[in-house]
Each structure stands twice: as structure tokens, then as C-alpha cells.
mmCIF file of the N, C-alpha and C atoms, coordinates in Angstrom:
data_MODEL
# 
_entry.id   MODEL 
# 
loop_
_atom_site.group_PDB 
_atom_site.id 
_atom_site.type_symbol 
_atom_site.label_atom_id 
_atom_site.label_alt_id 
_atom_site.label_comp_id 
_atom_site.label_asym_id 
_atom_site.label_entity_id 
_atom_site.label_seq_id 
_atom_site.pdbx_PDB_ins_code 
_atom_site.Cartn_x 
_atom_site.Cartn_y 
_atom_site.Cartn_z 
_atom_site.occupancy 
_atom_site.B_iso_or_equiv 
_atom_site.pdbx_formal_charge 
_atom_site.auth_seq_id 
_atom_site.auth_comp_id 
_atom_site.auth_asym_id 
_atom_site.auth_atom_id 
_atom_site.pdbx_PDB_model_num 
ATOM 1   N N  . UNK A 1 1  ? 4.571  16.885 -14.243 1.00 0.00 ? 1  UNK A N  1 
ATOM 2   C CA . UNK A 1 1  ? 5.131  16.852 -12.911 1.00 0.00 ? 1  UNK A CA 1 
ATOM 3   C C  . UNK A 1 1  ? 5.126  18.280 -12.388 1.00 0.00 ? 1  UNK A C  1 
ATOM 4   N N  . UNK A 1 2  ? 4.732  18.219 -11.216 1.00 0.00 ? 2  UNK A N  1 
ATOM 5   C CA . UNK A 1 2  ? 4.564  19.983 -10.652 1.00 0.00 ? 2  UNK A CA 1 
ATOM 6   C C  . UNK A 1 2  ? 5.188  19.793 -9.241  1.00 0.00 ? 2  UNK A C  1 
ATOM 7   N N  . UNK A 1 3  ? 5.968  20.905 -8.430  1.00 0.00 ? 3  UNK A N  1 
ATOM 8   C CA . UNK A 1 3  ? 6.279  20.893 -7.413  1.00 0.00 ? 3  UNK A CA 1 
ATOM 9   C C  . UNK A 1 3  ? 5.008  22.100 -6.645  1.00 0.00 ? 3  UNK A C  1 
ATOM 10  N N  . UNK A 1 4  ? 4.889  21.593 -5.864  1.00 0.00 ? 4  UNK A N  1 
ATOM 11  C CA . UNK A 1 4  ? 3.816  22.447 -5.097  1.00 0.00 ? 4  UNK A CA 1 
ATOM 12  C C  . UNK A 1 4  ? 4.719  22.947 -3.592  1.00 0.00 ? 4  UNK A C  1 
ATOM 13  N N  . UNK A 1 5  ? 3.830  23.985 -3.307  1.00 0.00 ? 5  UNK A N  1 
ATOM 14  C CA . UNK A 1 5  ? 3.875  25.032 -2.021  1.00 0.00 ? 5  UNK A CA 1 
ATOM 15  C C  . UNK A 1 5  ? 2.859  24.547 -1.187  1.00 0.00 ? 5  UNK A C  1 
ATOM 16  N N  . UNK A 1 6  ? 3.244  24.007 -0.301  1.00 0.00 ? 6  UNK A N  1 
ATOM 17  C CA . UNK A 1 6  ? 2.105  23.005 0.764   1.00 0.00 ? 6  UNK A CA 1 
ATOM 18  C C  . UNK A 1 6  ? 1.101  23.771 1.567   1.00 0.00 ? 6  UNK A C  1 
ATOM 19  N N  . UNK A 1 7  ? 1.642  24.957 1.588   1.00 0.00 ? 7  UNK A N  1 
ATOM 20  C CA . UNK A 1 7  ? 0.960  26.267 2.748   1.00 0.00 ? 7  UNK A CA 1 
ATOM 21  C C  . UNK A 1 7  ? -0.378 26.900 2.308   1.00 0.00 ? 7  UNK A C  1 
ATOM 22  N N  . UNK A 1 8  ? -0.245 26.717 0.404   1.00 0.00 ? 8  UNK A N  1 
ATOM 23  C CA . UNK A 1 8  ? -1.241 27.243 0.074   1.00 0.00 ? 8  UNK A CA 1 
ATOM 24  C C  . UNK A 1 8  ? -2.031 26.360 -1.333  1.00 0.00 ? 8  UNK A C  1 
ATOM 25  N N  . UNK A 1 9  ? -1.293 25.298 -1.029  1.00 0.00 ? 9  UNK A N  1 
ATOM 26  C CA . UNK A 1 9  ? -1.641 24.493 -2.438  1.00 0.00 ? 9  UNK A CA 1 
ATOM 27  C C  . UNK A 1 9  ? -1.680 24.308 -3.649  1.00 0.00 ? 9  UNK A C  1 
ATOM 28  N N  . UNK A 1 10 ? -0.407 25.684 -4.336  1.00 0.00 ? 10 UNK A N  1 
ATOM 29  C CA . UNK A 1 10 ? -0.708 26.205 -5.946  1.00 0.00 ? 10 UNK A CA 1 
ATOM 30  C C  . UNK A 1 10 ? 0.501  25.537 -6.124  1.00 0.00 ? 10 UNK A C  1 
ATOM 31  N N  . UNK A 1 11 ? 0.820  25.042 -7.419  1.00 0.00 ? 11 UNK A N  1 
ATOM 32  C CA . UNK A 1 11 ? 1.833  24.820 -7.870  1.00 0.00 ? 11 UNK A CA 1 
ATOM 33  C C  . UNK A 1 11 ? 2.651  25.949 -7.946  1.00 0.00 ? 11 UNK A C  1 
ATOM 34  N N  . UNK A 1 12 ? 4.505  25.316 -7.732  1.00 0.00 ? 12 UNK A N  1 
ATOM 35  C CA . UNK A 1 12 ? 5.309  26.548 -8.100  1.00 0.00 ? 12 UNK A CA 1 
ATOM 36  C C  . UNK A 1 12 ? 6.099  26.516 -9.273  1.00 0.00 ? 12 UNK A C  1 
ATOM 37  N N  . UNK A 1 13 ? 6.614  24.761 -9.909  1.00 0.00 ? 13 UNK A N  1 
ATOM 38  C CA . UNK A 1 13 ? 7.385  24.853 -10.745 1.00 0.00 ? 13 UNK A CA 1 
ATOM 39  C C  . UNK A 1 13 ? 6.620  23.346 -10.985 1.00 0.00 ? 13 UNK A C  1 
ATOM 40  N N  . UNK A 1 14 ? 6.036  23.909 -12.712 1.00 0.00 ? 14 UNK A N  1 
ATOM 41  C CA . UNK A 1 14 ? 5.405  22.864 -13.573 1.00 0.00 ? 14 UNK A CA 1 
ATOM 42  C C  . UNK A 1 14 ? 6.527  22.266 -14.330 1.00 0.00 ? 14 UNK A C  1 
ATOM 43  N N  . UNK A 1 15 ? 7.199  21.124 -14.425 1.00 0.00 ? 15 UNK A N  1 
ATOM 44  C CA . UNK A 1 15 ? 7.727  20.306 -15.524 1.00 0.00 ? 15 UNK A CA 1 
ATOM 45  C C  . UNK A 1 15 ? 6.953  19.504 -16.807 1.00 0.00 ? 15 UNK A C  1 
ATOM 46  N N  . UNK A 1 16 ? 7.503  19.723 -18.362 1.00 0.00 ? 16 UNK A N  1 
ATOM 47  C CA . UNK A 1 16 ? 6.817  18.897 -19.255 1.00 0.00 ? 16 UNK A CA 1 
ATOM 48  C C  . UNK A 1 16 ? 7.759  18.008 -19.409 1.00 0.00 ? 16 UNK A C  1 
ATOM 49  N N  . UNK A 1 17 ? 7.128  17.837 -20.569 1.00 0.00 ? 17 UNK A N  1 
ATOM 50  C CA . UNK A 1 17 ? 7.766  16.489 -21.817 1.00 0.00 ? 17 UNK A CA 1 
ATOM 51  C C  . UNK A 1 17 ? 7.598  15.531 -20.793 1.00 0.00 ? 17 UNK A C  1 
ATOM 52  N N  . UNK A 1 18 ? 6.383  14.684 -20.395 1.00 0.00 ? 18 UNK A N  1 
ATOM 53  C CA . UNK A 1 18 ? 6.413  13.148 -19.921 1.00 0.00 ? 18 UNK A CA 1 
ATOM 54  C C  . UNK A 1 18 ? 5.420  12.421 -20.819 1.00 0.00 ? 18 UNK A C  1 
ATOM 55  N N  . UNK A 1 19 ? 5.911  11.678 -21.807 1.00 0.00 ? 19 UNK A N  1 
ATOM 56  C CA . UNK A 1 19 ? 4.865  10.897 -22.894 1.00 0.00 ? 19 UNK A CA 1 
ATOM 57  C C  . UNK A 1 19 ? 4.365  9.839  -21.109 1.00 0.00 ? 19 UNK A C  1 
ATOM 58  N N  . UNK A 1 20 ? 5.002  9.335  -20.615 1.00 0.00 ? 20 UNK A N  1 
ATOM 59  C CA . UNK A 1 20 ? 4.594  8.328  -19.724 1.00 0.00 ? 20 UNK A CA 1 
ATOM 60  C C  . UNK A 1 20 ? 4.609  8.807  -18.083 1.00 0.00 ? 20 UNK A C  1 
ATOM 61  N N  . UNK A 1 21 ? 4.390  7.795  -17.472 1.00 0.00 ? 21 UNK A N  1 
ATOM 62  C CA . UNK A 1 21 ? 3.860  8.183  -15.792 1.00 0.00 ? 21 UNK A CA 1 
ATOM 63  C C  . UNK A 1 21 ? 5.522  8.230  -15.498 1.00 0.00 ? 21 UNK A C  1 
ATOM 64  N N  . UNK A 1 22 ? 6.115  9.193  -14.763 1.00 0.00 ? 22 UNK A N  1 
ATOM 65  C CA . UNK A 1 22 ? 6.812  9.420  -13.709 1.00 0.00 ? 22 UNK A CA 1 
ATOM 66  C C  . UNK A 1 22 ? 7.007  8.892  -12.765 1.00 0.00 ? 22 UNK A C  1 
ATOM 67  N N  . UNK A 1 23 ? 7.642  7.971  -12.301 1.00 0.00 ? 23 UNK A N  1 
ATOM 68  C CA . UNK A 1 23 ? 8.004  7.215  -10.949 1.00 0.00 ? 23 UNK A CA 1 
ATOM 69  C C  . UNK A 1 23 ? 8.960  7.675  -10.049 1.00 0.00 ? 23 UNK A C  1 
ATOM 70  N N  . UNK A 1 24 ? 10.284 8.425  -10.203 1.00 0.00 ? 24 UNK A N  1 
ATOM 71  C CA . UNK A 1 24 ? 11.367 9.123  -9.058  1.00 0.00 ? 24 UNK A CA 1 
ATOM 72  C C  . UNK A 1 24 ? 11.284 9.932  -9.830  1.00 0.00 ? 24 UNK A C  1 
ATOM 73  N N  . UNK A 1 25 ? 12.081 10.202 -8.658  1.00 0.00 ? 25 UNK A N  1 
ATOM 74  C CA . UNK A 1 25 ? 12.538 12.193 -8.228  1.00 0.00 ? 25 UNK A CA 1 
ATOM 75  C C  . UNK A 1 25 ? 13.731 12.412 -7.275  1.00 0.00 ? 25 UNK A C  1 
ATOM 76  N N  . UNK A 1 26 ? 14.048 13.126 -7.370  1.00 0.00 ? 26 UNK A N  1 
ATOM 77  C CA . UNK A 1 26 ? 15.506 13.821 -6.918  1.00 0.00 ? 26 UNK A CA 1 
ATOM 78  C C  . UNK A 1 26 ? 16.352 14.783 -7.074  1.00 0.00 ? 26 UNK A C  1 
ATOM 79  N N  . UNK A 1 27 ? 16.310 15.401 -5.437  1.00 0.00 ? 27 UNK A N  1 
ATOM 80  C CA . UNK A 1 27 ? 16.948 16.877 -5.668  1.00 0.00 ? 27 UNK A CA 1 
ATOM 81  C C  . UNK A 1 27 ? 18.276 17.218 -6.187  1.00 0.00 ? 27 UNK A C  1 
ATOM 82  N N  . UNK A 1 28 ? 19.130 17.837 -6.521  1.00 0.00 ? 28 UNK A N  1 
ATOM 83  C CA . UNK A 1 28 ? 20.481 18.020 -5.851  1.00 0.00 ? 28 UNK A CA 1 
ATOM 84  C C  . UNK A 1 28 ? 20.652 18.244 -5.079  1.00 0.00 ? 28 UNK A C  1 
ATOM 85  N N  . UNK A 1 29 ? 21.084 18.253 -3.955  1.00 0.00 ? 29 UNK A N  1 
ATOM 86  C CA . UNK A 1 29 ? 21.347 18.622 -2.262  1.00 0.00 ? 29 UNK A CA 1 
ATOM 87  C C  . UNK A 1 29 ? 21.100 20.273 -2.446  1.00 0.00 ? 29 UNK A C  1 
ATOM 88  N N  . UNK A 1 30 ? 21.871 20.928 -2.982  1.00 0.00 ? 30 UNK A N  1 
ATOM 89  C CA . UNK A 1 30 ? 20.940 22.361 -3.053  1.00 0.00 ? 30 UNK A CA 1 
ATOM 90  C C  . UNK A 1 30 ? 19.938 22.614 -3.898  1.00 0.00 ? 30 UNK A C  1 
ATOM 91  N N  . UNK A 1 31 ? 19.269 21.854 -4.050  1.00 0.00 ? 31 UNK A N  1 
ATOM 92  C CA . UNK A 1 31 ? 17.865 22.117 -4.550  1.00 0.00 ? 31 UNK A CA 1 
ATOM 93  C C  . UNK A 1 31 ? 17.919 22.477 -5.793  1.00 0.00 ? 31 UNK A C  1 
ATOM 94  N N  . UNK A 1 32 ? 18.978 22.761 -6.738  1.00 0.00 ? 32 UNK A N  1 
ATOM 95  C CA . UNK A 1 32 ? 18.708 23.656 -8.092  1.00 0.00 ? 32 UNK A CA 1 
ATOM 96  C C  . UNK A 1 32 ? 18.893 22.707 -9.072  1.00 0.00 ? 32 UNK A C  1 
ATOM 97  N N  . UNK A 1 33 ? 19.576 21.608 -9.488  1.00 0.00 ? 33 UNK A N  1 
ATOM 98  C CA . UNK A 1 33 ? 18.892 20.291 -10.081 1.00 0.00 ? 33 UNK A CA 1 
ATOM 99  C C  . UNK A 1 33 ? 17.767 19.233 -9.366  1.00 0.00 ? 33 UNK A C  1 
ATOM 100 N N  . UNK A 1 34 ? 16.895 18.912 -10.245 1.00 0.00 ? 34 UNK A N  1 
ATOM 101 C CA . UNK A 1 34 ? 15.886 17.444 -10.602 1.00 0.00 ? 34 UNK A CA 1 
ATOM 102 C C  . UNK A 1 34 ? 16.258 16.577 -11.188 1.00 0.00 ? 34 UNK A C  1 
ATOM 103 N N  . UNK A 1 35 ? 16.355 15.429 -10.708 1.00 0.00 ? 35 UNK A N  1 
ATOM 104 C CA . UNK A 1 35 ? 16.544 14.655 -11.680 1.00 0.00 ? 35 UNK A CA 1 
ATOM 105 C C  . UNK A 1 35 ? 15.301 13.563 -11.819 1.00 0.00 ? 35 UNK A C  1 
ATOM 106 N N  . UNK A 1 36 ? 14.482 13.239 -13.069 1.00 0.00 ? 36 UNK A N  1 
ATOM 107 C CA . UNK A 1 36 ? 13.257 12.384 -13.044 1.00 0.00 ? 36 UNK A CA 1 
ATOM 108 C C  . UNK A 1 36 ? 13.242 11.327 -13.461 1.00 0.00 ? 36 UNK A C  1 
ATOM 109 N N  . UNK A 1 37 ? 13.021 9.753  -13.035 1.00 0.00 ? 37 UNK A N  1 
ATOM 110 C CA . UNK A 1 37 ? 13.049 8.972  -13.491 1.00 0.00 ? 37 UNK A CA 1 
ATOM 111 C C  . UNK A 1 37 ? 11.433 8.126  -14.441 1.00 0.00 ? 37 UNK A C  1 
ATOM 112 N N  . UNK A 1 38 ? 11.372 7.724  -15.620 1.00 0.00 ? 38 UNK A N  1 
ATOM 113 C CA . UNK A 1 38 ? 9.970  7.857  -15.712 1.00 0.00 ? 38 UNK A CA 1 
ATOM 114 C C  . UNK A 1 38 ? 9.826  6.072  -16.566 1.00 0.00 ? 38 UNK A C  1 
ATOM 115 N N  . UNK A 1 39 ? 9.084  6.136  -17.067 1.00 0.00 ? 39 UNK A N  1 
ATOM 116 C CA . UNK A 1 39 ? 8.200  4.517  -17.295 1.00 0.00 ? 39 UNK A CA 1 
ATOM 117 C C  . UNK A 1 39 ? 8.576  4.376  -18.666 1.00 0.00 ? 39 UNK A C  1 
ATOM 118 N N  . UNK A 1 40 ? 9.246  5.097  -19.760 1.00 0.00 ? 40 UNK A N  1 
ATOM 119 C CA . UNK A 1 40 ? 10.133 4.997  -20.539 1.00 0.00 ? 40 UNK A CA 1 
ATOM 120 C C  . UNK A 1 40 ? 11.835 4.644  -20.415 1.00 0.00 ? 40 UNK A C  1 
ATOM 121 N N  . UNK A 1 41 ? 11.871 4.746  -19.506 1.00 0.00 ? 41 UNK A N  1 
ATOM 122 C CA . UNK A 1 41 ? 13.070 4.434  -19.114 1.00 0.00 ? 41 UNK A CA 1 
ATOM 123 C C  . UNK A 1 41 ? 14.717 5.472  -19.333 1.00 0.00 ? 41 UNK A C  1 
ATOM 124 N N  . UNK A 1 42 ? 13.857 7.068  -19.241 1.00 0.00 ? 42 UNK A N  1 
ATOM 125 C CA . UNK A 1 42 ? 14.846 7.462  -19.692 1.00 0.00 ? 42 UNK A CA 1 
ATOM 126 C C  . UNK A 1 42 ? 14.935 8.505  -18.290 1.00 0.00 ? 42 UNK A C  1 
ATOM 127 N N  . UNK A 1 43 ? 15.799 9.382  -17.872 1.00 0.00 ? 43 UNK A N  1 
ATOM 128 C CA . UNK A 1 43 ? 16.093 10.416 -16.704 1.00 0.00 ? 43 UNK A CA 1 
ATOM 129 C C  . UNK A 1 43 ? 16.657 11.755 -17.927 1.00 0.00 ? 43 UNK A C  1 
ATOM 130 N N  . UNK A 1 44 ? 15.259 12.417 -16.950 1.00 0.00 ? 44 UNK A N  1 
ATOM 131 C CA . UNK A 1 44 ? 15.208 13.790 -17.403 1.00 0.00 ? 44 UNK A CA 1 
ATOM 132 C C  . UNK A 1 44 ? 15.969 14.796 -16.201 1.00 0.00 ? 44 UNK A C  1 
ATOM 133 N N  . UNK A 1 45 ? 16.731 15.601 -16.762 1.00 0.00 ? 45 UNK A N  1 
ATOM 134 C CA . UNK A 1 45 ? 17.242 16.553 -15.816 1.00 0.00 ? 45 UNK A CA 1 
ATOM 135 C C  . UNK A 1 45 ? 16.900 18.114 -16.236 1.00 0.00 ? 45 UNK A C  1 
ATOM 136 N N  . UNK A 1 46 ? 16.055 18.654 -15.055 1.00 0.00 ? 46 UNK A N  1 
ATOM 137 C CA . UNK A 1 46 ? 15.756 19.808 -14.895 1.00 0.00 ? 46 UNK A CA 1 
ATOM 138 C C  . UNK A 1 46 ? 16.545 20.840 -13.995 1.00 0.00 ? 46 UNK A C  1 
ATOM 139 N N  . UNK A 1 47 ? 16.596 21.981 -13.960 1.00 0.00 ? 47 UNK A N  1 
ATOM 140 C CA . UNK A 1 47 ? 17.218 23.179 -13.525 1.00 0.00 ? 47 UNK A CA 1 
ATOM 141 C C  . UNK A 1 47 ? 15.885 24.259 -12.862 1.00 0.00 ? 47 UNK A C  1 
ATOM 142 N N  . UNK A 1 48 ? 15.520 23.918 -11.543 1.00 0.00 ? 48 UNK A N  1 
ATOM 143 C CA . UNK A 1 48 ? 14.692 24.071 -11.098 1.00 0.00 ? 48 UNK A CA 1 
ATOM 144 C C  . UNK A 1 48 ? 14.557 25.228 -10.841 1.00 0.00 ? 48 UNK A C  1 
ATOM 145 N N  . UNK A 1 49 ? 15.833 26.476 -10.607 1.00 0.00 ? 49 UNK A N  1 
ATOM 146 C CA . UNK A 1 49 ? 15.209 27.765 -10.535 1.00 0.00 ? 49 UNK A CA 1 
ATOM 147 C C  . UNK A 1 49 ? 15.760 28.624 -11.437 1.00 0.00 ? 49 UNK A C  1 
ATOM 148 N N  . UNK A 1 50 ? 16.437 28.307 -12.779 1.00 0.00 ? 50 UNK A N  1 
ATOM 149 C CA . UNK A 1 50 ? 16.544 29.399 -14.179 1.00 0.00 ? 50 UNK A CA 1 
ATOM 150 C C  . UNK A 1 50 ? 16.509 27.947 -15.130 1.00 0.00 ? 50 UNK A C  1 
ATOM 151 N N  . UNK A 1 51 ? 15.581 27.967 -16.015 1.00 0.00 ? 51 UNK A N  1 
ATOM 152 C CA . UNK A 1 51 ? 15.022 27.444 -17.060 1.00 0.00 ? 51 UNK A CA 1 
ATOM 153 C C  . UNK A 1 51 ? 14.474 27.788 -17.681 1.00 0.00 ? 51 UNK A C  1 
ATOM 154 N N  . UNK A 1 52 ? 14.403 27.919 -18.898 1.00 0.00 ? 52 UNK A N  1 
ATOM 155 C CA . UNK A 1 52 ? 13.629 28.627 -20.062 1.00 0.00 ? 52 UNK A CA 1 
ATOM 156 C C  . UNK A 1 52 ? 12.190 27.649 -20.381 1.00 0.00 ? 52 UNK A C  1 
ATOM 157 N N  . UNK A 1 53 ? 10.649 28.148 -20.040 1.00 0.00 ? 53 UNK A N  1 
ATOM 158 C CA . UNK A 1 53 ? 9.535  27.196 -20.544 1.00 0.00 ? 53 UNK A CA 1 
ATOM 159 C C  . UNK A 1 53 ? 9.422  27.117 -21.866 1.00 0.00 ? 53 UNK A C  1 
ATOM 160 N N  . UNK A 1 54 ? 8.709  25.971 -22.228 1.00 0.00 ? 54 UNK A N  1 
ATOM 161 C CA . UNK A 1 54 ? 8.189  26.239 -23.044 1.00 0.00 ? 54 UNK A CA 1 
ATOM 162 C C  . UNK A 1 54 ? 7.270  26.549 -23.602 1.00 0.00 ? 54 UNK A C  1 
ATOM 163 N N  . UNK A 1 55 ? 6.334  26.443 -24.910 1.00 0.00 ? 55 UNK A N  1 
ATOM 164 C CA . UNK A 1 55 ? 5.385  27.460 -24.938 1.00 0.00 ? 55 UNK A CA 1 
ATOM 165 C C  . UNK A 1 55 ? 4.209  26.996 -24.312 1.00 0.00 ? 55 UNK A C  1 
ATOM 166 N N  . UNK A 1 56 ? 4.194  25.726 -23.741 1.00 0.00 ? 56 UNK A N  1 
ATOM 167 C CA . UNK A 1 56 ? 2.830  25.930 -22.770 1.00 0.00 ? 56 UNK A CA 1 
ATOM 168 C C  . UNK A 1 56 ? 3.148  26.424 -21.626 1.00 0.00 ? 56 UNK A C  1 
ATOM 169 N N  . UNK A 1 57 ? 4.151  26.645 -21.172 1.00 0.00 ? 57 UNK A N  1 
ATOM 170 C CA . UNK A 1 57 ? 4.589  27.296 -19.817 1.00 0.00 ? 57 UNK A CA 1 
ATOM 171 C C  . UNK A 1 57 ? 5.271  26.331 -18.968 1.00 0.00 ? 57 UNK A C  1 
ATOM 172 N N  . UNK A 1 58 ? 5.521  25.250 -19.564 1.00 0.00 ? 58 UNK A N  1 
ATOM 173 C CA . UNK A 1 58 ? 6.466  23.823 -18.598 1.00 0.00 ? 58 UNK A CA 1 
ATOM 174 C C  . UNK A 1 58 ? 7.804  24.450 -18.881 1.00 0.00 ? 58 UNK A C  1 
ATOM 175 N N  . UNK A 1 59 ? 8.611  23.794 -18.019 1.00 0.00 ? 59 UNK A N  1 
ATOM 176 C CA . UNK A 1 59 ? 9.796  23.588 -17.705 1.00 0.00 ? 59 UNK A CA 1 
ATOM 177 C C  . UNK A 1 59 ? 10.076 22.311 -19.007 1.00 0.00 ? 59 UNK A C  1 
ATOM 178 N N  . UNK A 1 60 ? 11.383 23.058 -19.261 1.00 0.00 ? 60 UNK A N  1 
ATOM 179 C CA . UNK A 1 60 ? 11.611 22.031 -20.496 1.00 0.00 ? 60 UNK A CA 1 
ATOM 180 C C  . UNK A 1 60 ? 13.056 21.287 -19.633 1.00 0.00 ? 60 UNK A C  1 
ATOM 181 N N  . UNK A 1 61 ? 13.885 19.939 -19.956 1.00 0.00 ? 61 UNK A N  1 
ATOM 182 C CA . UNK A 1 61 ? 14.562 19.537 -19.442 1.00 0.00 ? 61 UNK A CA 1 
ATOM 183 C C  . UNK A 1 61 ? 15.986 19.836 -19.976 1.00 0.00 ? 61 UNK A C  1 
ATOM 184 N N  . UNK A 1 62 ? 17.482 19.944 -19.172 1.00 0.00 ? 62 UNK A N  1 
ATOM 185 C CA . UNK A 1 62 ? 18.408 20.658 -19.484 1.00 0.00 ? 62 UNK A CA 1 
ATOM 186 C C  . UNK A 1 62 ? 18.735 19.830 -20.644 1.00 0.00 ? 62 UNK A C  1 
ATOM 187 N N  . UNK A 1 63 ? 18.570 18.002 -19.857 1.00 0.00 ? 63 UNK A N  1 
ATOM 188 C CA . UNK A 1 63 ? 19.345 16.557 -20.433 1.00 0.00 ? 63 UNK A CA 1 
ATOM 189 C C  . UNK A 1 63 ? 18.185 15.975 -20.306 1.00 0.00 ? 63 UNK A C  1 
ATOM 190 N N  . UNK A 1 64 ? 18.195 14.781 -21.502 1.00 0.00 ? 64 UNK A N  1 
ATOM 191 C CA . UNK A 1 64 ? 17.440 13.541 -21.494 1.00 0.00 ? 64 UNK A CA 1 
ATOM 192 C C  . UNK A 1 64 ? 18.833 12.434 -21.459 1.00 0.00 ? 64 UNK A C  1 
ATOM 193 N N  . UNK A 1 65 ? 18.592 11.600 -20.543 1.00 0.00 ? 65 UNK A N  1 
ATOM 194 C CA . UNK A 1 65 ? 19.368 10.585 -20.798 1.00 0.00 ? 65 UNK A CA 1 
ATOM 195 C C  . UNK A 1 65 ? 18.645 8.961  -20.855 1.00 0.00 ? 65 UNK A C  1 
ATOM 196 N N  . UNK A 1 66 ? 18.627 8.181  -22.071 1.00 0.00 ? 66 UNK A N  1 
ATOM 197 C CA . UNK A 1 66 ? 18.297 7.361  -21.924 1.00 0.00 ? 66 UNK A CA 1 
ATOM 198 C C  . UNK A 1 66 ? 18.955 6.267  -21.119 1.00 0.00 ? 66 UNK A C  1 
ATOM 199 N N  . UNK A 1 67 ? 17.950 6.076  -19.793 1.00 0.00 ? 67 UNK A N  1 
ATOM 200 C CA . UNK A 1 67 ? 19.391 5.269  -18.660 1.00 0.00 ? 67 UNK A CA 1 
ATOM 201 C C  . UNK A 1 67 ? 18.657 3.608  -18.826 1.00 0.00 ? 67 UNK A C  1 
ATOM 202 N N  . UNK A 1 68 ? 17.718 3.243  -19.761 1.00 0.00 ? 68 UNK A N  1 
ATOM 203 C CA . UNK A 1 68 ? 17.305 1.697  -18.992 1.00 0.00 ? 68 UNK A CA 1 
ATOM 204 C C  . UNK A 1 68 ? 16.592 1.493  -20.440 1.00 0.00 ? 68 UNK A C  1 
ATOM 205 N N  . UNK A 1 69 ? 16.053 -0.332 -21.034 1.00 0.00 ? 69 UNK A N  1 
ATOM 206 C CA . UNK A 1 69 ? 15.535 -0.511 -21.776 1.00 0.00 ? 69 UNK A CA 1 
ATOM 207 C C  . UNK A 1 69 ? 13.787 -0.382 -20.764 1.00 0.00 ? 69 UNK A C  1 
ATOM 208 N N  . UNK A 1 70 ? 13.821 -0.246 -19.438 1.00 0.00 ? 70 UNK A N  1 
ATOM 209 C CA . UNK A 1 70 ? 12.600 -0.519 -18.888 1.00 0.00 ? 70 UNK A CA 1 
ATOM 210 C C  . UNK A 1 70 ? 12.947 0.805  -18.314 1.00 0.00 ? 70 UNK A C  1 
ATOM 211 N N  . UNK A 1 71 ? 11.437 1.138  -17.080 1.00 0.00 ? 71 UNK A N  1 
ATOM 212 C CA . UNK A 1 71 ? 11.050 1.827  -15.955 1.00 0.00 ? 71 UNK A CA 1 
ATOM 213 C C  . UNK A 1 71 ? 12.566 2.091  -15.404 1.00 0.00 ? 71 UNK A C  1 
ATOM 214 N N  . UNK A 1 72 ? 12.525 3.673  -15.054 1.00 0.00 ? 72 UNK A N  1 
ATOM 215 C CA . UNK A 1 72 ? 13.640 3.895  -13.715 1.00 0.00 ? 72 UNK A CA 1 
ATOM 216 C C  . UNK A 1 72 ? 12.357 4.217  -12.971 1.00 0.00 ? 72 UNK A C  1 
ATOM 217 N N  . UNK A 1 73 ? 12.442 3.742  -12.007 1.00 0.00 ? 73 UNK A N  1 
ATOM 218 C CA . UNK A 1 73 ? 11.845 3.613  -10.487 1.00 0.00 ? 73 UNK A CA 1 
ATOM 219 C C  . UNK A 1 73 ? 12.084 4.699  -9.497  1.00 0.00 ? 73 UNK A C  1 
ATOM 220 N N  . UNK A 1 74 ? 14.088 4.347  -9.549  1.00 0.00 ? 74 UNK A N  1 
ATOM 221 C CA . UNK A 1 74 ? 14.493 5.233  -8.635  1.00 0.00 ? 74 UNK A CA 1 
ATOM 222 C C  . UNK A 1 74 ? 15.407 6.301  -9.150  1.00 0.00 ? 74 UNK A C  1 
ATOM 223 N N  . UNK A 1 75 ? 16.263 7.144  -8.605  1.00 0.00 ? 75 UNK A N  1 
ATOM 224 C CA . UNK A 1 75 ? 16.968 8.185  -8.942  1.00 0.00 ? 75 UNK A CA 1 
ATOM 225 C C  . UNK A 1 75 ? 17.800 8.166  -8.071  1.00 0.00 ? 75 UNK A C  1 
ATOM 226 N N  . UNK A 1 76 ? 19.440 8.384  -8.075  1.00 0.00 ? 76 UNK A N  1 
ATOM 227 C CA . UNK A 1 76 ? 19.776 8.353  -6.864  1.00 0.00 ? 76 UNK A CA 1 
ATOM 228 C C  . UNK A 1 76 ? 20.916 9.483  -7.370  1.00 0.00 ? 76 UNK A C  1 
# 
């Protein structure tokens, strides 16, 4: 999962750890939590502007929470 800069097209903040496809997303109202919902069924929470990568250079997640035996879809 990557957030991109629309003006010039480069990614700015790469997220890992997704064994599966990603379906939601969601800011915190000030922008400095993510929260991801993905096709495992679990919500990953990221810290979008101080996070430590890891060694491929992703964004590692603060929390995993397993929220569903299926798909989260949405995030709210």
C-alpha cells in the first residue's frame, strides 16, 4: 500500500506486511493514523508520519488487530 503525491506521481509513504489484497483505508481526522482493512480479515494500524521501516523500507504497522473471520471491506 503506498500513499502518493498527485502533483508529481512518486510515492510518499510505502506501507508493508499485506500477505493479501487491501480493501479500506482510513485517516484519522488529522492525518497521523491509518487504519487498513484487508482480505484476511484483520486491521492494520499505521502512524503515518514517525514510524520506524523496515528493512525493505515499508512502514511497519503500530497494531494488528484481528477484527473479522472474513474480508474488512470497510474502516470506519
Amino acid at each position: 500500500l503506498a500513499i502518493y503525491d498527485a502533483t508529481i506521481c512518486e510515492p510518499l509513504v510505502t506501507f508493508g506486511r499485506f500477505k493479501q489484497a487491501v480493501y479500506g483505508a482510513r485517516f484519522r481526522r488529522d492525518g497521523k493514523l491509518l487504519a487498513v482493512g484487508d482480505e484476511e480479515g484483520k486491521v492494520r494500524l499505521f502512524n503515518v508520519r514517525k514510524q520506524a521501516a523496515t528493512s525493505d523500507g515499508k512502514k511497519a504497522p503500530l497494531r494488528i488487530f484481528k477484527a473479522h473471520e472474513s474480508a474488512v471491506h470497510t474502516v470506519r
